[in-house]
N, C-alpha and C positions, 0 to 999 in steps of 0.2 A: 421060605420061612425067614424071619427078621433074626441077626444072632443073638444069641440068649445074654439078655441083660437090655436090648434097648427100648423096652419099656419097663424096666425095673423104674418105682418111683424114688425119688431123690431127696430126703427127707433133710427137714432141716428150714428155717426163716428164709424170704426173700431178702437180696441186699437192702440196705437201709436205705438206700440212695431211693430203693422202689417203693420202700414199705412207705417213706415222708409224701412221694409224689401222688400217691395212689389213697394216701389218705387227705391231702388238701386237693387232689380232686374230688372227693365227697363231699369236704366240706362246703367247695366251693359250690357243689350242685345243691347241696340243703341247703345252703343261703340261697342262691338263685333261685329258689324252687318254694321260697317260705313268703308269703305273701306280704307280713306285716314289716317282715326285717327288708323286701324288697320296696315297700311303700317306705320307708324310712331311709334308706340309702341309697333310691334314687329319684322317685316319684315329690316328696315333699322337697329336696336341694334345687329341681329340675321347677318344679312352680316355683320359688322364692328365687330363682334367675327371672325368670321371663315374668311375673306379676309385678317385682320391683322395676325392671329394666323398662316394662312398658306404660308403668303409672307411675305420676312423681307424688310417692307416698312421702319418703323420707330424704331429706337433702344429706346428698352425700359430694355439695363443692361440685367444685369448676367442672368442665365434662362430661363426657356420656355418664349414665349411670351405671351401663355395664361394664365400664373400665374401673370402677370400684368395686362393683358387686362379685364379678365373677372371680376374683381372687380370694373374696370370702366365700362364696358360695364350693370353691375346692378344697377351704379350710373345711368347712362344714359337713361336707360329702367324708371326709377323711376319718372325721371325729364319727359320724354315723356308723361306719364299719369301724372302723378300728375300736372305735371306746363304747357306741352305746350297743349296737349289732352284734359284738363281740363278749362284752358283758352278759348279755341275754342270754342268748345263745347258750354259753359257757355257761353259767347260772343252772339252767332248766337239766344241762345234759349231768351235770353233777349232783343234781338233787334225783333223778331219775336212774341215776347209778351207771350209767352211761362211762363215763369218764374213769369210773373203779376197774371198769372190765376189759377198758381200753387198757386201763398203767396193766393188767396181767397180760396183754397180749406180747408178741415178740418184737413191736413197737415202743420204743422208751418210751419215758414221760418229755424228756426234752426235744422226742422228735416228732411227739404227738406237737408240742406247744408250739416246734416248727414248720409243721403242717398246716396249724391254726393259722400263724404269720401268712404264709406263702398264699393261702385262701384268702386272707385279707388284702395280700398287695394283688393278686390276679383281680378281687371285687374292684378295687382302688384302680387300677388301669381301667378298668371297664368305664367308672363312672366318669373319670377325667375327659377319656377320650369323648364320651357324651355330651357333657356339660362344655366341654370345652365348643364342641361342634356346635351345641346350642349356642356359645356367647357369640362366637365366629357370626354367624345367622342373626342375632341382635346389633350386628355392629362393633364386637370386640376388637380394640387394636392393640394387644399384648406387645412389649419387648423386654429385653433384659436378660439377665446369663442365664441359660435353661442351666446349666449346672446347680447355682444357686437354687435355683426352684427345685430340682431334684433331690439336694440334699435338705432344705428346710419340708417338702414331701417325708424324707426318710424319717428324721428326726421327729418330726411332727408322728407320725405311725406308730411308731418305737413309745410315744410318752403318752399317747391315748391306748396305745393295744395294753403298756404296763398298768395303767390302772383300770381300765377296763376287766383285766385279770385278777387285778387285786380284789375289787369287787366282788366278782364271779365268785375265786374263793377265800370269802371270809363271808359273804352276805348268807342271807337264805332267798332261793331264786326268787320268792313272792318281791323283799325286800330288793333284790337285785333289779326288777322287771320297773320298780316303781320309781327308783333312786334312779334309774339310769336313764330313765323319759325326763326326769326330774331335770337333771343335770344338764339332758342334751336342750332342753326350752331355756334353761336358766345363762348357760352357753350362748346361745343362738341370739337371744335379747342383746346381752351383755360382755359379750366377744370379740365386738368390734366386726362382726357378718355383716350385718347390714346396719345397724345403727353405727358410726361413727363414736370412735371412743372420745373425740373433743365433743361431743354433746352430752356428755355427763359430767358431774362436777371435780374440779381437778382433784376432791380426795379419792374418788372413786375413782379417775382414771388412773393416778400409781396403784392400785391395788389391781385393778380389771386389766393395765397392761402386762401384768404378772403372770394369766391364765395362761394356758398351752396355746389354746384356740385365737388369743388376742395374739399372741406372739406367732403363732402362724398363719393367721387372716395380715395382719401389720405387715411380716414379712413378705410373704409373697406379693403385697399390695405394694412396698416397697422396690421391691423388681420389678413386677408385670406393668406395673404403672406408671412408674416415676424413672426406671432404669437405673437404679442403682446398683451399687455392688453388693458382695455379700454382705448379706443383715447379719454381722456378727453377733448382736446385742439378742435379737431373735432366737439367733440360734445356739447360741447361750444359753437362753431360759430352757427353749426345749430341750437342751442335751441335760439340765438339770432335774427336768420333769423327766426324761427317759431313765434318766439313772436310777432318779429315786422309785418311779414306779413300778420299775423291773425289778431293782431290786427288793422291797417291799414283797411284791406278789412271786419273788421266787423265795422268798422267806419265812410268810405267812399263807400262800394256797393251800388249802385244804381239800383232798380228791376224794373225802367221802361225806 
């Protein structure tokens, strides 16, 4: 016989280390596992590489085309999860009361929203590694500080996941679901992805270079393409958009 206590059960939360890991692995599988949020963060980034790359729709200068595109097309992928996938997502489960039931669990609220993060950067390695493989296959010749790209990646994450939050909670999911398609087309035109921010007219481009997406499509296009050093000016803006959108949506979310 086993001596008395070693299945006596052990009452009390798992460490938090378990509860953050074991909750952004669900999230990660309900994104992977969601058809529309998976055709938008990786299926539509994955056609607008290879449809640009292989017809000259739109002049993007000297060079292949995919040594232009494919450094937007990871700004693009980014903004998809991070701000519009995220958004959604977020949106639906706090109108559904999802997110109320989550704050009573033995899971904070700051370590659910660190769950949500760690979900977004596992989706976010998935798609790079992808796209990336795709442009490689198109004829991609990347160089430049992989540092630089990792940290304008970080920052760039940080200032689409902050208002992507924001949105979540202050909208109403209808509101959230519309606004945030809205934003990611509006983006995508006008971000410097695939159209060129010098083919719009110089009042428009100080203002569209000001976006997250223009400052992270710009920067990374900056290294991967031309080997420069760090885009401090890039990353600049987006430390400003991270700041402001975190703190914003840690200010103003509303969990019911």
């Amino acid at each position: 016989m086993s001596a008395a206590g070693t299945y006596t059960p052990k009452p009390g939360a798992a460490p938090l280390s378990r509860m953050i890991a074991a909750q952004a692995a669900l999230e990660t599988k309900m994104l992977l596992r969601n058809g529309e949020q998976l055709l938008l963060t990786v299926v539509i980034p994955t056609l607008l590489l290879v449809l640009f790359s292989a017809v000259d729709i739109v002049d993007t200068g000297d060079g292949k085309a995919v040594d232009f595109l494919a450094p937007g097309i990871l700004a693009l992928a980014v903004m998809s999860t991070a701000f519009t996938g995220q958004a959604i997502a977020t949106g639906f489960e706090r109108r559904y009361g999802v997110l109320k039931r989550l704050g009573a669990s033995p899971l904070p609220r700051w370590g659910l929203m660190a769950a949500k993060t760690l979900s977004v950067l596992v989706t976010e390695v998935l798609q790079i590694v992808l796209l990336t493989a795709i442009a490689f296959a198109l004829g991609w010749s990347p160089h430049g500080n992989p540092f630089a790209v990792l940290l304008l990646l970080v920052l760039g994450t940080a200032a689409f996941s902050g208002l992507g939050l924001l949105m979540a909670g202050t909208l109403k999911a209808e509101a959230t679901l519309a606004a945030a398609n809205l934003v990611f087309l509006l983006l995508l035109m006008g971000g410097g992805v695939i159209v060129p921010l010098d083919k719009f007219p110089d009042a428009a481009q100080s203002v569209l270079g000001l976006l997250p997406i223009s400052a992270l499509s710009d920067g990374l296009r900056d290294v991967l393409r031309h080997g420069a050093g760090m885009p401090w000016g890039d990353l600049g803006i987006l430390a400003v958009w991270a700041v402001a959108g975190l703190g914003a949506a840690a200010r103003f979310f509303r969990w019911e």
